[in-house]
MMTF fields as JSON, N, C-alpha, C and O atoms, coordinates in Angstrom:
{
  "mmtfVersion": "1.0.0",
  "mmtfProducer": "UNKNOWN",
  "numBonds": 347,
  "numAtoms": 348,
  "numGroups": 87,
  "numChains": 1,
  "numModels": 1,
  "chainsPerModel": [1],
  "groupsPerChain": [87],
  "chainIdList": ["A"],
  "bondAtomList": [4, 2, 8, 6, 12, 10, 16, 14, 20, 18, 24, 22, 28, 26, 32, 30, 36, 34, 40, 38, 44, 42, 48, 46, 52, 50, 56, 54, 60, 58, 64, 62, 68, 66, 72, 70, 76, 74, 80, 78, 84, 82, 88, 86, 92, 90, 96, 94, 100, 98, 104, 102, 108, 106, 112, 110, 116, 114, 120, 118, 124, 122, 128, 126, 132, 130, 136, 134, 140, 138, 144, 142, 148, 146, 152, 150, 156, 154, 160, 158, 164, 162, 168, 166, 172, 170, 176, 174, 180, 178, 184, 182, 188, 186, 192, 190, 196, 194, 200, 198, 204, 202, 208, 206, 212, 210, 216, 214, 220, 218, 224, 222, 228, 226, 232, 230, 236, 234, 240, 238, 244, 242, 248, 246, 252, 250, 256, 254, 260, 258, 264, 262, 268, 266, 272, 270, 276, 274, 280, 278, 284, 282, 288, 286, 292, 290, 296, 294, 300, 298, 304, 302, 308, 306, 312, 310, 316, 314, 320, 318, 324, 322, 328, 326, 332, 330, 336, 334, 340, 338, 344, 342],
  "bondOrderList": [1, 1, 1, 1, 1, 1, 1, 1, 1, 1, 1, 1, 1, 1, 1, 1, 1, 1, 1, 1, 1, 1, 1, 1, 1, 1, 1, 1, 1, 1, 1, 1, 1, 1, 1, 1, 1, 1, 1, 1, 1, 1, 1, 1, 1, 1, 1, 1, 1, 1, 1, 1, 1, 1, 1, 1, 1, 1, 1, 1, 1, 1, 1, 1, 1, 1, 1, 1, 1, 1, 1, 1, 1, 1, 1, 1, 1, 1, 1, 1, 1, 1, 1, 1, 1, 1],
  "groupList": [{"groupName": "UNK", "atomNameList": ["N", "CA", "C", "O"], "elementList": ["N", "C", "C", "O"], "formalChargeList": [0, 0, 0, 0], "bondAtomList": [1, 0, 2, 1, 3, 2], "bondOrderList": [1, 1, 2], "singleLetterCode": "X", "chemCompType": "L-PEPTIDE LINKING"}],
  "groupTypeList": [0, 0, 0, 0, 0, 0, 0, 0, 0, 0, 0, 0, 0, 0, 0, 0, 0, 0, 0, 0, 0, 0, 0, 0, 0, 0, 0, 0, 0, 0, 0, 0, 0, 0, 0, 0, 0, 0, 0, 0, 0, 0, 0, 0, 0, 0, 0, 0, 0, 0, 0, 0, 0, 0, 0, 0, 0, 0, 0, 0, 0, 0, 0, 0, 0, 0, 0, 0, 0, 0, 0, 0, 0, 0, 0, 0, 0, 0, 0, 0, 0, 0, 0, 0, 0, 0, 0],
  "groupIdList": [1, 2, 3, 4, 5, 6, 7, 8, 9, 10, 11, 12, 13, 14, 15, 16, 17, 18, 19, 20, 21, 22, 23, 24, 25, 26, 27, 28, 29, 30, 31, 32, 33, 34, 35, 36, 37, 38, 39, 40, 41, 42, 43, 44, 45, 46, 47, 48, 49, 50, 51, 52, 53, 54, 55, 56, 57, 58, 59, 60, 61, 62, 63, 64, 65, 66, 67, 68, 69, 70, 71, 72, 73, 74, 75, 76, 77, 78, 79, 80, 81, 82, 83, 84, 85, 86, 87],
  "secStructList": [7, 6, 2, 2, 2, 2, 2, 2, 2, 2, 2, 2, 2, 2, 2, 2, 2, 2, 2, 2, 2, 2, 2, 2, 2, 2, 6, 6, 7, 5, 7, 7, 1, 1, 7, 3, 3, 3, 6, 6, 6, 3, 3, 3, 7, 6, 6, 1, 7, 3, 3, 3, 3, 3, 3, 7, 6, 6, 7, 7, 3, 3, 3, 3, 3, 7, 1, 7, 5, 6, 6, 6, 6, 5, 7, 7, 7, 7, 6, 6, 1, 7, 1, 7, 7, 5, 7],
  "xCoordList": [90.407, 89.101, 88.669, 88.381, 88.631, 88.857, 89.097, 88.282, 90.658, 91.324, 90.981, 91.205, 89.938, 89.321, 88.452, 87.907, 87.258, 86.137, 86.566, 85.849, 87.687, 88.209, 88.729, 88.425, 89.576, 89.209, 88.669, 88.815, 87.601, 86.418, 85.633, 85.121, 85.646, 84.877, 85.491, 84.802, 86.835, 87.292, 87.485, 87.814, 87.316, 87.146, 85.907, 85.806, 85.099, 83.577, 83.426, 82.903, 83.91, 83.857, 84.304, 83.949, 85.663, 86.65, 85.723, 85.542, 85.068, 84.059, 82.901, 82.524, 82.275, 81.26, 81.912, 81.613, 82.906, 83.614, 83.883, 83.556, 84.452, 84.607, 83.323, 83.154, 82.053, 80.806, 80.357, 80.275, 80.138, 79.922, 80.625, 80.11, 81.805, 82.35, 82.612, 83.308, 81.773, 81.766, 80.368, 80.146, 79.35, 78.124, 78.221, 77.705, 78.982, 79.258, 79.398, 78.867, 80.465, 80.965, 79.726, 79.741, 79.049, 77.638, 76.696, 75.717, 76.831, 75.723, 74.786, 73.57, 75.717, 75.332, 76.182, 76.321, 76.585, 77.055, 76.834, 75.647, 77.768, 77.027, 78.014, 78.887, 77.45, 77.583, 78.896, 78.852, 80.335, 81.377, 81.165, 80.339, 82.418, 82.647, 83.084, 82.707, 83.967, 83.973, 83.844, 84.722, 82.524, 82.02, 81.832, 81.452, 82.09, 81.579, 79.745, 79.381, 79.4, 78.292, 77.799, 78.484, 76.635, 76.226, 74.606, 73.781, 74.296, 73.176, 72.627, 73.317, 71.5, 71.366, 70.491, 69.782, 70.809, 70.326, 71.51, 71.07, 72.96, 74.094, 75.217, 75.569, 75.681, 77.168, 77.858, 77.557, 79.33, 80.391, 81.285, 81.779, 81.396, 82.408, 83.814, 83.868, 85.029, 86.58, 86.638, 86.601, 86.692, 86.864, 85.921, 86.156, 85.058, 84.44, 83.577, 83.336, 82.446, 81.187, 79.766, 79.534, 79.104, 78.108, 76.919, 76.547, 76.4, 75.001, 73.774, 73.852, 72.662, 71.265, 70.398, 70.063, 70.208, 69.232, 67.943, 67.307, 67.597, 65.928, 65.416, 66.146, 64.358, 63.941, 62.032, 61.045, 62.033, 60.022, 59.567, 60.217, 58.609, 57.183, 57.617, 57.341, 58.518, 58.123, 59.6, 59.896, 60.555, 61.891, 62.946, 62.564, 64.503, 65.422, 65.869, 65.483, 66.751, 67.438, 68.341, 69.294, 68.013, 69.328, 69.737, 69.177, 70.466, 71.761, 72.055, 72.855, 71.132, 71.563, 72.555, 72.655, 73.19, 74.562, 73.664, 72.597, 74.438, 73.942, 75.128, 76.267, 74.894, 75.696, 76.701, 77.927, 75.854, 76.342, 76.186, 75.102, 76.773, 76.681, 77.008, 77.215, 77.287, 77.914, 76.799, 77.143, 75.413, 74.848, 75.667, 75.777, 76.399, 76.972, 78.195, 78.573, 79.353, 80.407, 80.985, 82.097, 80.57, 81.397, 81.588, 80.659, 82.777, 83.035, 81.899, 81.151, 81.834, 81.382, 81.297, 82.167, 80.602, 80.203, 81.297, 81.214, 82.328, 82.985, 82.501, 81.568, 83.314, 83.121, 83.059, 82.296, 83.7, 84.115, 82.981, 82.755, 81.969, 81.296, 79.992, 79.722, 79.53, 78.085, 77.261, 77.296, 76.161, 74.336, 74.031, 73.645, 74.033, 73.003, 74.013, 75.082, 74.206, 74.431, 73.277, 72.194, 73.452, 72.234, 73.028, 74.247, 72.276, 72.93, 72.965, 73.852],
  "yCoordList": [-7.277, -7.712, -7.019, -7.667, -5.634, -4.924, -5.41, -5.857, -5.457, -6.469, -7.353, -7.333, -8.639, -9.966, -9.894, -10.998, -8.391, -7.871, -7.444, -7.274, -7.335, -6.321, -7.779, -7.848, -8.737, -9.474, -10.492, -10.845, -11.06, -11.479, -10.774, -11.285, -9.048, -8.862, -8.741, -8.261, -9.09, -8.655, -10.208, -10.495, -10.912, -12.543, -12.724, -13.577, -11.956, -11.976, -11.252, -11.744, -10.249, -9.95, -10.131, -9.757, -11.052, -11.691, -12.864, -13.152, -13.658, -14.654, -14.387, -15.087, -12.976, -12.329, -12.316, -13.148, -11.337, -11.364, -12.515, -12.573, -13.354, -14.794, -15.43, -16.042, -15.154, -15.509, -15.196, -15.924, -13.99, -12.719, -13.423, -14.213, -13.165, -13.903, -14.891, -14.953, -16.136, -17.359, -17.515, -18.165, -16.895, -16.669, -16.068, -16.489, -14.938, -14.282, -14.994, -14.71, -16.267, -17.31, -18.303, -18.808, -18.407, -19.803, -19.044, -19.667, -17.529, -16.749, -17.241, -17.223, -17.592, -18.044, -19.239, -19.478, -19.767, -21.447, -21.845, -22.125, -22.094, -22.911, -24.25, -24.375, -25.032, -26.546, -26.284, -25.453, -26.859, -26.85, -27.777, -28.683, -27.219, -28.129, -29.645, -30.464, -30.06, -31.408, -32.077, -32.132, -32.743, -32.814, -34.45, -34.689, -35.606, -37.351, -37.243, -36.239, -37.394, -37.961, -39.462, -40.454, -39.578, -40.806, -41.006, -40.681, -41.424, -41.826, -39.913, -38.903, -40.01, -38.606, -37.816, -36.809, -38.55, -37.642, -37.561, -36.881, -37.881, -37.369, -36.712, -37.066, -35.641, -35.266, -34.779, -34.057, -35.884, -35.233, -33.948, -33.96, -32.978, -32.183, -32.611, -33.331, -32.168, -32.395, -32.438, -33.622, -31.841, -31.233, -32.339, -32.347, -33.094, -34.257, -34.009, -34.615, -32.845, -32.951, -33.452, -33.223, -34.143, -34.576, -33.776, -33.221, -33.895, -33.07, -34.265, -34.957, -33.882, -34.811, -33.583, -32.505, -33.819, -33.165, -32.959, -33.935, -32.115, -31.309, -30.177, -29.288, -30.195, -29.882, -28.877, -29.551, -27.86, -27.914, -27.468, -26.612, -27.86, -27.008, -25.946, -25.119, -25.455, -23.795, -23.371, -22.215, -24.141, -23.86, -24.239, -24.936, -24.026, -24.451, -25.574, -25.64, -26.348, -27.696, -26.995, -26.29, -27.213, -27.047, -28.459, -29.508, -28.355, -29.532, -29.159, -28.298, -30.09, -29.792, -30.996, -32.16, -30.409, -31.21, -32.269, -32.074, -33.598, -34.316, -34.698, -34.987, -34.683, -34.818, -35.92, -35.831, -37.093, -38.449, -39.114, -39.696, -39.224, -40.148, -41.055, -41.544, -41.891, -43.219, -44.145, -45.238, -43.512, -45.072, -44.691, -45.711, -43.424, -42.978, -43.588, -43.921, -44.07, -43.837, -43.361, -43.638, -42.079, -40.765, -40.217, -40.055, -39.942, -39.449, -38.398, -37.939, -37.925, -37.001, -35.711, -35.455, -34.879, -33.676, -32.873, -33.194, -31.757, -31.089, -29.722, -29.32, -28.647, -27.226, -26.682, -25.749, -27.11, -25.998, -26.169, -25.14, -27.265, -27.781, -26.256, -25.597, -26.216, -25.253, -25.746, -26.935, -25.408, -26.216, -26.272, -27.403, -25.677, -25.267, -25.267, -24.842, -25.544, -25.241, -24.99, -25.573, -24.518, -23.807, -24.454, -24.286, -25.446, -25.318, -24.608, -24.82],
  "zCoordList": [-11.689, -12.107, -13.398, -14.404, -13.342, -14.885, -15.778, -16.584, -15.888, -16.521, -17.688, -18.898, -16.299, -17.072, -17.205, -17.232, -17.459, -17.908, -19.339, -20.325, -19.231, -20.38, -21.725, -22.915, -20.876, -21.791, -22.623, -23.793, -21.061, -22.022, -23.128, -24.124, -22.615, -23.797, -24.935, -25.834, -25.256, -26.482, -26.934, -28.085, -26.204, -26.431, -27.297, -28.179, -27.005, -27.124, -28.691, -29.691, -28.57, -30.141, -30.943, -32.061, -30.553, -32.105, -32.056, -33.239, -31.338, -31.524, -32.436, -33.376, -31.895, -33.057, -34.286, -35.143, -34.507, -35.626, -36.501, -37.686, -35.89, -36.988, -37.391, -38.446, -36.071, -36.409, -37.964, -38.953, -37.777, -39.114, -40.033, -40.824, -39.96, -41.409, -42.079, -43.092, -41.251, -41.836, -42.34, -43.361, -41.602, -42.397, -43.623, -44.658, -43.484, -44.75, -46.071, -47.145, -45.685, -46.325, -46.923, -48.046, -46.291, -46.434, -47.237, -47.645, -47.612, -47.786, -49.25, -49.44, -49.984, -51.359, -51.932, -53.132, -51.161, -51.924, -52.929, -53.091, -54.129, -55.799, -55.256, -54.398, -56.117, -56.167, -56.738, -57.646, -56.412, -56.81, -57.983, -58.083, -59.179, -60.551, -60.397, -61.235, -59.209, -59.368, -58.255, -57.394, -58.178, -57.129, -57.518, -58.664, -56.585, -56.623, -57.116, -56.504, -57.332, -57.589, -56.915, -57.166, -56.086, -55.917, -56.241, -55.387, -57.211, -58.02, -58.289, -58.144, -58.615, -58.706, -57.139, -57.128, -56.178, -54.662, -53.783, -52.856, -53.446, -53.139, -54.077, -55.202, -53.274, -54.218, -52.79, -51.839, -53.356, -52.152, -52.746, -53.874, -51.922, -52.56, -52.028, -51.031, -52.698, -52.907, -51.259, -50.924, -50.47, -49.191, -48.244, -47.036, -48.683, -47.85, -47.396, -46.352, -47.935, -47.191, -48.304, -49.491, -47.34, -48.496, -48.158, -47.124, -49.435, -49.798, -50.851, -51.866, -49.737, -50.461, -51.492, -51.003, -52.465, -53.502, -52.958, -52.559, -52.907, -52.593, -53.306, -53.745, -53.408, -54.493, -53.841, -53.544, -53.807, -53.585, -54.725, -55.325, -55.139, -56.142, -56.325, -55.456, -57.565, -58.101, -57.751, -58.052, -57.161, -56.433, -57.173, -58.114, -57.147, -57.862, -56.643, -55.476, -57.326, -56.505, -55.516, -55.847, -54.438, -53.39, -52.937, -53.254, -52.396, -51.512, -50.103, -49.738, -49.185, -48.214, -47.532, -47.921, -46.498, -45.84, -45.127, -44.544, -45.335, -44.56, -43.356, -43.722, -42.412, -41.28, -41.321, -41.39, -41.259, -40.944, -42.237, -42.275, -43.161, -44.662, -44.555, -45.665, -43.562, -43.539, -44.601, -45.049, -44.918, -45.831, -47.112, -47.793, -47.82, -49.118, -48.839, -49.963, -47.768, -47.444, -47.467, -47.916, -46.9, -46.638, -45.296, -44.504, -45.063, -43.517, -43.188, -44.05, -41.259, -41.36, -41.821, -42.653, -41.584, -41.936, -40.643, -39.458, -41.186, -40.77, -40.602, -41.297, -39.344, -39.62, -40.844, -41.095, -41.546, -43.041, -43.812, -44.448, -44.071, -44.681, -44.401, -43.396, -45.688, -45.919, -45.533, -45.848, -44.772, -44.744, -45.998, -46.293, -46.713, -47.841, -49.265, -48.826, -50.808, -51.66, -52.811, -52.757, -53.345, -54.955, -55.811, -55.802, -56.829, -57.886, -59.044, -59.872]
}
C-alpha cells in the first residue's frame, strides 16, 4: 500500500512539474513572423491555431485563441496552442 502512496505521489508531481513548465511557456507569447492572415480580426499560426484580434482603451492588441474556427476554416484549437499572444 506504501508503495502506491509512493507512486501516486510522484505521479502527482511530474504532473505539477510539466504543469509549471508549460505555463512557463504561455508566459509571454509574441505573434509569430509568418502567420495566415484572415481579414484583419483572425491570424492562423504555422502549427494551426487560430487567434481573434482584441484590443481595450489604452491597451496593446492581443490575440486570443479561438477554440473552434470552423467560420475561418481552420481546424480545432490543440494542446500546444497559447490562450493569449501580444503583438
Amino acid at each position: 500500500m506504501q508503495l502506491l502512496k509512493l507512486a501516486a505521489l510522484t505521479a502527482s508531481f511530474a504532473l505539477v512539474a510539466a504543469s509549471v513548465q508549460a505555463i512557463g511557456a504561455y508566459r509571454d507569447p509574441k505573434v509569430p513572423q509568418n502567420v495566415q492572415q484572415t481579414g484583419t480580426q483572425w491570424i492562423t499560426t504555422q502549427d494551426g491555431c487560430s487567434y481573434s484580434r482584441t484590443q481595450a482603451p489604452g491597451y496593446p492588441v492581443q490575440w486570443i485563441l479561438v477554440i473552434n474556427p470552423h467560420h475561418i476554416g481552420q481546424p480545432l484549437a490543440h494542446v500546444n496552442c497559447a490562450p493569449l499572444l501580444r503583438s
